[in-house]
CHARMM-style PDB file with segment names, atoms N, HN, CA, C and O in Angstrom:
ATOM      1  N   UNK     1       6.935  10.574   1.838  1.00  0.00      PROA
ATOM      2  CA  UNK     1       7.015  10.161   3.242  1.00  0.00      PROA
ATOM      3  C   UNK     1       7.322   8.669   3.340  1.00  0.00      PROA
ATOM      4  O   UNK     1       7.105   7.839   2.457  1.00  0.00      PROA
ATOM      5  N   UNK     2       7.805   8.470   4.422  1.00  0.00      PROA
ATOM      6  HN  UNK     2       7.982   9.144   5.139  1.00  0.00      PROA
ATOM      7  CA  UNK     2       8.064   6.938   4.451  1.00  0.00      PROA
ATOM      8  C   UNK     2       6.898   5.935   4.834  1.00  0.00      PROA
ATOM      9  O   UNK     2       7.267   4.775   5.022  1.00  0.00      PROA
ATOM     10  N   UNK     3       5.701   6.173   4.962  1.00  0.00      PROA
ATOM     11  HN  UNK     3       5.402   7.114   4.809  1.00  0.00      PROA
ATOM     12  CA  UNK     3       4.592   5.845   4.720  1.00  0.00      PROA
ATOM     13  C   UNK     3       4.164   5.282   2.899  1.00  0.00      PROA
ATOM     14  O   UNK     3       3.954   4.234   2.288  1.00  0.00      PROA
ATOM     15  N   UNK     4       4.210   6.421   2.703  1.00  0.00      PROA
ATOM     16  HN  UNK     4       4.381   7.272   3.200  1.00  0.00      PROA
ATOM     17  CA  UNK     4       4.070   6.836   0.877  1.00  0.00      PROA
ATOM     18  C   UNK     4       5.050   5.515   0.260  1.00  0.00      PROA
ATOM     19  O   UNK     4       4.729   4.531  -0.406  1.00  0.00      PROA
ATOM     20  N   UNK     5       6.126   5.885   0.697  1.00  0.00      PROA
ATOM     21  HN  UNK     5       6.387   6.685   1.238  1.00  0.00      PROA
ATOM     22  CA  UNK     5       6.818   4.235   0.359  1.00  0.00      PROA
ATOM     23  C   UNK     5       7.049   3.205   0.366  1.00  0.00      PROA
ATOM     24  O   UNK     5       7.735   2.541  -0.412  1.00  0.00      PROA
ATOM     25  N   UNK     6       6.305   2.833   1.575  1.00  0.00      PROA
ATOM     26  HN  UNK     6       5.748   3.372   2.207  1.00  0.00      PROA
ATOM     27  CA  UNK     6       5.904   1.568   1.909  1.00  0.00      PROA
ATOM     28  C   UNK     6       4.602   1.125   0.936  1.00  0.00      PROA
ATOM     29  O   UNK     6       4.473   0.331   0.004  1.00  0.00      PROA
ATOM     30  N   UNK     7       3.932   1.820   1.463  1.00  0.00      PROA
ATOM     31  HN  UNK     7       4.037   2.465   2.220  1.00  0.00      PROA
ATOM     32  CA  UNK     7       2.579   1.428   0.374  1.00  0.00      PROA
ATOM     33  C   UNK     7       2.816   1.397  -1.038  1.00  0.00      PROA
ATOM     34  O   UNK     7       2.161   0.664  -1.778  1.00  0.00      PROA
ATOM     35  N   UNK     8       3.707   2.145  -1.440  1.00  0.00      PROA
ATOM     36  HN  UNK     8       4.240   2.740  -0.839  1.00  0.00      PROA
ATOM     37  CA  UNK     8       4.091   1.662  -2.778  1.00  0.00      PROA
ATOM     38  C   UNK     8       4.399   0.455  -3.104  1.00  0.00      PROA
ATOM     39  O   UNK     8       3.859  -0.324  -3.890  1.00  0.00      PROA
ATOM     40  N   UNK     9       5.642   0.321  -2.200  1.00  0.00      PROA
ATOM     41  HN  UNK     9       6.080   0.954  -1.562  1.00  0.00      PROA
ATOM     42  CA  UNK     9       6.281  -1.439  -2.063  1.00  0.00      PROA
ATOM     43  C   UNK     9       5.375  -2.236  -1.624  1.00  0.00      PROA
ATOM     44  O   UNK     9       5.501  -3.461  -1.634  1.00  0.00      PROA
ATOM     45  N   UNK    10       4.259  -1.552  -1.148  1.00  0.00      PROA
ATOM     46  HN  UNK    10       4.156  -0.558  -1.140  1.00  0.00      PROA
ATOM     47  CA  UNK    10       3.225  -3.060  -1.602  1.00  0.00      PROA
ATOM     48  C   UNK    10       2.371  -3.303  -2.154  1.00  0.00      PROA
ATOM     49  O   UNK    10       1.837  -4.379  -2.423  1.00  0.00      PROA
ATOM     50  N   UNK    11       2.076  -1.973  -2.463  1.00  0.00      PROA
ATOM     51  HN  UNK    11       2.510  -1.099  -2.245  1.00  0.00      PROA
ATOM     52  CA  UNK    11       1.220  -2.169  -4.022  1.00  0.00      PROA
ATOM     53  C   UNK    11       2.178  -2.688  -5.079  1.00  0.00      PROA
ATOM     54  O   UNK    11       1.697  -3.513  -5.856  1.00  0.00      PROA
ATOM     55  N   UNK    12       3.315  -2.384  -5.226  1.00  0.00      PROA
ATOM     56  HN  UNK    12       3.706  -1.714  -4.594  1.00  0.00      PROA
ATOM     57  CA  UNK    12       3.554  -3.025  -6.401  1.00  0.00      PROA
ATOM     58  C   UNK    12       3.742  -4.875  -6.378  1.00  0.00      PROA
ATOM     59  O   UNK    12       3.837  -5.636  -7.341  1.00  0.00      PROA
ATOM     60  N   UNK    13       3.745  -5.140  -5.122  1.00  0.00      PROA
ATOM     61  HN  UNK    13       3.668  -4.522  -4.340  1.00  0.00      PROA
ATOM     62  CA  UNK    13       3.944  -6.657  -4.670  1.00  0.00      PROA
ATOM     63  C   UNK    13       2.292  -7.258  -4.359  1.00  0.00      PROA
ATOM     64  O   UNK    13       1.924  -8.373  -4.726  1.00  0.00      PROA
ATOM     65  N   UNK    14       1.584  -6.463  -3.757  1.00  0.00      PROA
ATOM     66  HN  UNK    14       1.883  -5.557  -3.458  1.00  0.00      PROA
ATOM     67  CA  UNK    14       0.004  -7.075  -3.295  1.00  0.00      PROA
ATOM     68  C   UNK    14      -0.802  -6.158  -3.904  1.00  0.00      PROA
ATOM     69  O   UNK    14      -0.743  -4.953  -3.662  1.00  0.00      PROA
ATOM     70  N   UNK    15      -1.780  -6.816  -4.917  1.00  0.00      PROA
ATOM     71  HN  UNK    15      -1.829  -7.795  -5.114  1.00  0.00      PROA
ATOM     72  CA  UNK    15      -2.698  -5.798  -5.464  1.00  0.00      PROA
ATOM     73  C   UNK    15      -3.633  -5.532  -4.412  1.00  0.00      PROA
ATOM     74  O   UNK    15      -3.973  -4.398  -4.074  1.00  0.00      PROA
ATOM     75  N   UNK    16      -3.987  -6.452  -3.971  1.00  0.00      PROA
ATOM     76  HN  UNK    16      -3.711  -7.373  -4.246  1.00  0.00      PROA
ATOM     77  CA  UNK    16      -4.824  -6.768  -2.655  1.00  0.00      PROA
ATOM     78  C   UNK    16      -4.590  -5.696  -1.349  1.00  0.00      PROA
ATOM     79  O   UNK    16      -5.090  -5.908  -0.244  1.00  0.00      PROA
ATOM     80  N   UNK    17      -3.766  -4.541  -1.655  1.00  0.00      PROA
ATOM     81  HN  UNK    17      -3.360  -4.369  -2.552  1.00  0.00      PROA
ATOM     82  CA  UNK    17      -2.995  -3.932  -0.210  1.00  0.00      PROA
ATOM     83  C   UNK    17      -4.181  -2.419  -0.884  1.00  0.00      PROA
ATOM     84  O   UNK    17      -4.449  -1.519  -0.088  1.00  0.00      PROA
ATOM     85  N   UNK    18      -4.699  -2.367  -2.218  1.00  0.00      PROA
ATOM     86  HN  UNK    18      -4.480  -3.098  -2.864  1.00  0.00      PROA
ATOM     87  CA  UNK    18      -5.573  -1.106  -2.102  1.00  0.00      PROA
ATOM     88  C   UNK    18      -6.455  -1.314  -0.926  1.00  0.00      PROA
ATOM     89  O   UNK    18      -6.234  -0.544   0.010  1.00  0.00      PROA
ATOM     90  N   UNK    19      -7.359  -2.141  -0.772  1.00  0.00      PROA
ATOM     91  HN  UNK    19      -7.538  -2.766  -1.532  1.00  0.00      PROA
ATOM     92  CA  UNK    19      -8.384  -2.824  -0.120  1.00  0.00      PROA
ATOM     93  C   UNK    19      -7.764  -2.523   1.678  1.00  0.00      PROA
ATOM     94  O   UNK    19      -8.512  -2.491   2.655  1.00  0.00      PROA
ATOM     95  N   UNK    20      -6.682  -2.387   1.706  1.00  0.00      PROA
ATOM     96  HN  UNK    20      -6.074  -2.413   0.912  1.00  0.00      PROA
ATOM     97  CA  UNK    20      -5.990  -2.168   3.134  1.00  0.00      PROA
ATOM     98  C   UNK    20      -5.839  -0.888   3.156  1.00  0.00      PROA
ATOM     99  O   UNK    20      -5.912  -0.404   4.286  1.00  0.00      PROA
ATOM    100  N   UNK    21      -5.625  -0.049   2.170  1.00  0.00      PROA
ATOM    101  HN  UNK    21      -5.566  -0.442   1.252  1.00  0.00      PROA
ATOM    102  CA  UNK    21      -5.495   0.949   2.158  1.00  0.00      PROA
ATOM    103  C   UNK    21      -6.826   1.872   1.870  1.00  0.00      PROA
ATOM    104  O   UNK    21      -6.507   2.989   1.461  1.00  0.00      PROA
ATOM    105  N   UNK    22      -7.854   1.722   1.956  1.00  0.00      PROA
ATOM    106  HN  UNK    22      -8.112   0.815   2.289  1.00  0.00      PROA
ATOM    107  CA  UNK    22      -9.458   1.967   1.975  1.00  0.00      PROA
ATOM    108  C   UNK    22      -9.527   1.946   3.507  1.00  0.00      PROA
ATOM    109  O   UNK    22      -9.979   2.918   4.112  1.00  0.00      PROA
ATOM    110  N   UNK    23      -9.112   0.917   4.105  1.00  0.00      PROA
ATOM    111  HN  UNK    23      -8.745   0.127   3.613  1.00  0.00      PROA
ATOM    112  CA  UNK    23      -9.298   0.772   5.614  1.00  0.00      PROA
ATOM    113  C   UNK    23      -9.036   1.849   6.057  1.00  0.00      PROA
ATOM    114  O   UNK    23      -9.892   2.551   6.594  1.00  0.00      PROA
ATOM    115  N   UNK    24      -7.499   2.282   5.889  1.00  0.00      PROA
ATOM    116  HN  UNK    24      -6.804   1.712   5.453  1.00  0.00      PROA
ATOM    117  CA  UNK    24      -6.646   3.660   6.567  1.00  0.00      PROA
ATOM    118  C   UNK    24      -7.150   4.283   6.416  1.00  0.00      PROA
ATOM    119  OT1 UNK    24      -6.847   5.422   6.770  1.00  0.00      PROA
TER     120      UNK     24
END
């Protein structure tokens, strides 16, 4: 999904984006 891919592209750029992604 284009969700799914975004969060990829920023996990691989911000390790810090799991922690955002706990939020969701």
């Amino acid at each position: 999904t284009l969700k799914a891919g975004i969060e990829r592209a920023l996990l691989e750029e911000v390790p810090g984006v799991v922690e955002l992604e706990q939020v969701f």
